[in-house]
Structures are given as C-alpha cells and as structure tokens.
N, C-alpha and C positions, 0 to 999 in steps of 0.2 A: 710492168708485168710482161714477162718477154718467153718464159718458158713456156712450155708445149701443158703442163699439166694446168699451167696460171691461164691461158687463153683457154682452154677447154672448160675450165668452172668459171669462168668470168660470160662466156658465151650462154652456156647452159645457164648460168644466173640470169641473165635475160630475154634469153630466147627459147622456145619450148621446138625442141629437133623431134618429131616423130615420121620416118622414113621407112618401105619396107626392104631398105636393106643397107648394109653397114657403108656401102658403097654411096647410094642414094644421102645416106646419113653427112657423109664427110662434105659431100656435096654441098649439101646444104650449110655446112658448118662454114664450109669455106668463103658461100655467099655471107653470112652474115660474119663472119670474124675479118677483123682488120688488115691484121698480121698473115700473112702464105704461109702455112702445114703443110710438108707432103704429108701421104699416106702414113706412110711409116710412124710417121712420131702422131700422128694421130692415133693410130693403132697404139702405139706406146703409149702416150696420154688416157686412152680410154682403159686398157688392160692398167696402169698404175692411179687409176681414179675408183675404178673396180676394188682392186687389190685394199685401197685405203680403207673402202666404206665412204666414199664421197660421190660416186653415183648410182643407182638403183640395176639390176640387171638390164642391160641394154635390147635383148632378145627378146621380145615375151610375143607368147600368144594370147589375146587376148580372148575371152566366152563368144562362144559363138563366131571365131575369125575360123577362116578357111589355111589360114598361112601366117609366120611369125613377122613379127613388124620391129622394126629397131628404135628404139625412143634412149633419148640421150635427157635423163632426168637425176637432179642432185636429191642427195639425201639431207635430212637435217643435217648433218656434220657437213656435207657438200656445201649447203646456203652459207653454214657458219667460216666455212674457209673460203669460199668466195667473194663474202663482205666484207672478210678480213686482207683480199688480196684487191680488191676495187677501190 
C-alpha cells in the first residue's frame, strides 16, 4: 500500500484524527503513518477521499463548539475500501 490515497484510509481505518485544524490534522497523520506525506499529496489524498465518498466532511463544527475542528473520519464505503486495501 504505497499510494497517498491507500495510506490515508488505512491510517483513518485505525486511528481516529480529530485536530482543530487541517495543519494540526496532517501532523498528526504523520505521527501515526509509517510512510512520509508532504502536505501536498495529503491535501490530495484528503480532497480525492472527499471526492470518492470515502471520508465524512473533514470540517465540521460541532453543537455547541466556539470554532470548527478537522476530523479525518471514513465513511462506510471508506471502512469497506480500507479493508480491502489492508
């Protein structure tokens, strides 16, 4: 699994990313993924995971939150292509 989109639903298959912010988020991503991302192809990764329907809006403001928070979360189609790529 070597691609930017296969690391991205393989991570989010088992780690739960919620940062409040996309920067914060990669950060994170980077600590628990194997493999080095720059930015960029993560940004590509996340915009072509989006695009699929393979993870949930990454933005969200939660009831009651003061400010938006970035959560890196798969959708059923996500879990089902990330067990299929693990």
């Amino acid at each position: 699994m070597t691609d930017p989109l296969s690391r991205l639903l393989a991570v989010a298959f088992r780690h739960v990313i919620n940062e409040p912010t996309i920067e914060a988020g990669y950060d994170r991503f980077r600590a628990l993924s194997a493999t080095a991302m720059d930015m960029e192809a993560f940004r590509a990764a996340v915009g072509e995971a989006l695009r699929q329907g393979l993870i949930h809006e990454p933005v969200r403001l939660p009831a009651g939150a003061l400010q938006c928070h970035w959560h890196l979360e798969l959708t059923p189609s996500g879990v089902a292509a990330a067990r299929g790529k693990v």
